[in-house]
C-alpha positions in Angstrom: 103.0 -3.4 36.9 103.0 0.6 35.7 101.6 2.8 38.8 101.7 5.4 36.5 99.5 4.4 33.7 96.6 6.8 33.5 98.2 8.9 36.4 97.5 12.6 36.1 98.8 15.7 38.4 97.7 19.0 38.4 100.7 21.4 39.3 100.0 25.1 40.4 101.9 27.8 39.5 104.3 27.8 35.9 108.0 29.0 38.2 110.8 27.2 38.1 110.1 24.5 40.8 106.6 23.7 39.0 107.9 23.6 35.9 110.9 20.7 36.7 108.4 19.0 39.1 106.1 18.3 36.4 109.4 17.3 33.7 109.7 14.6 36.5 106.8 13.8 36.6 106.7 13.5 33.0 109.7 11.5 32.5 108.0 8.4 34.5 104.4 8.6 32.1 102.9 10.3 34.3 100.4 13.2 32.5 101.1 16.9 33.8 99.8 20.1 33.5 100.8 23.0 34.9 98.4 26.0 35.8 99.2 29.4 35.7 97.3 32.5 36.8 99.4 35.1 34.7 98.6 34.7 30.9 102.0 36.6 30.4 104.6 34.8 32.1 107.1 37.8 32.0 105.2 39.1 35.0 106.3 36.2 37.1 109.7 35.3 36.2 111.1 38.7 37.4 114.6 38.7 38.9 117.7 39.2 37.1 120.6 36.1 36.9 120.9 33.0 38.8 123.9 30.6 39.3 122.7 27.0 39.0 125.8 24.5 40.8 126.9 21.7 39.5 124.3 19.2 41.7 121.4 21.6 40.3 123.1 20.9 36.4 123.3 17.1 37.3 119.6 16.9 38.3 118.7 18.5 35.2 121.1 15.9 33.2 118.6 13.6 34.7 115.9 15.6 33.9 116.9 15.4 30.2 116.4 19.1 30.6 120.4 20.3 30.9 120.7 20.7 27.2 118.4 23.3 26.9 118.9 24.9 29.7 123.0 25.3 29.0 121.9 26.5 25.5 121.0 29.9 26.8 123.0 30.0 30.1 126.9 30.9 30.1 129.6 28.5 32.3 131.2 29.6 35.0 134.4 28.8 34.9 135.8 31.4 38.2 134.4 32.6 41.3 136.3 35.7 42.4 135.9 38.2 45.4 136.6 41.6 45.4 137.0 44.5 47.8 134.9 47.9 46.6 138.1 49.4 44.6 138.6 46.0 42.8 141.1 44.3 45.0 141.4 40.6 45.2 139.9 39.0 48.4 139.7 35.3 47.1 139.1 33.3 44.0 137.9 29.8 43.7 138.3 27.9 40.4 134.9 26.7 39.9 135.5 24.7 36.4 138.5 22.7 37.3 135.3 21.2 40.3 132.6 20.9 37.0 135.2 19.2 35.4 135.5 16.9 38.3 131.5 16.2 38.9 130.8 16.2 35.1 128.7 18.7 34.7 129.4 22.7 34.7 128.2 25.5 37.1 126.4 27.9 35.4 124.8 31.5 35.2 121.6 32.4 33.8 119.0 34.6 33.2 115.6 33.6 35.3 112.9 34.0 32.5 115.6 31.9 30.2 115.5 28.9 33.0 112.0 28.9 32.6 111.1 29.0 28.7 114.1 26.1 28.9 112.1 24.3 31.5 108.9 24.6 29.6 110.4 23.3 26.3 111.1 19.9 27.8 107.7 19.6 28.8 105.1 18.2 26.2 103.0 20.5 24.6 99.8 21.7 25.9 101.0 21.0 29.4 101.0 24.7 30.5 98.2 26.6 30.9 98.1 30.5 31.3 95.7 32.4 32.1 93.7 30.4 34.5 91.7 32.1 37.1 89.6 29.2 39.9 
């Protein structure tokens, strides 16, 4: 029996969270849209760069989603640690552990993560603009 046959969620709010909640949701039939208050999207996905770690990459993988998110992100390949006049405090050697788990750490820019996120979700599923 499919539980999800005819199912429909409404997800508020077009951020990062929302938007791989309803590729989820997605992925088992289920039909999504996500509601957004800003038309312009830009005004919402402020922030600069974000590390996403190997279990965030991995649940993207199973998202279907890690392609196009690693198609605008860079890896990360070392982690290092400096003192204000550039001296060495520590380094860790975060691609010999991707390596390991199968999928890479990586960096990215916010607003990327998100139009990557909204590609993977059918179209028409995001709605901007909306005001209750």
């Amino acid at each position: 029996m499919d539980y999800n046959k005819g199912s429909r969620v409404v997800i508020i709010e077009a951020g990062v969270g929302g938007l791989a909640t309803a590729i989820a949701l997605q992925r088992v039939g289920i039909d999504v849209h996500v509601y957004e208050r800003c038309a312009d999207l830009t005004k919402i996905l402020t922030g600069s760069g974000l590390h996403l770690w190997q279990n965030a990459v991995r649940a993207l993988q199973k998202l279907e989603a890690a392609d196009r998110v690693q198609a605008v992100s860079e890896v990360v390949e070392k982690m290092e640690w400096r003192t204000l006049s550039g001296g060495l405090i520590a380094e860790w050697p975060v691609g010999d552990l991707s390596r390991q788990l199968g999928a890479s750490a990586i960096g990215i820019i916010r607003a990327d993560l998100a139009d990557a996120l909204r590609g993977a979700l059918h179209q028409g599923a995001v709605h901007r603009g909306w005001n209750s």
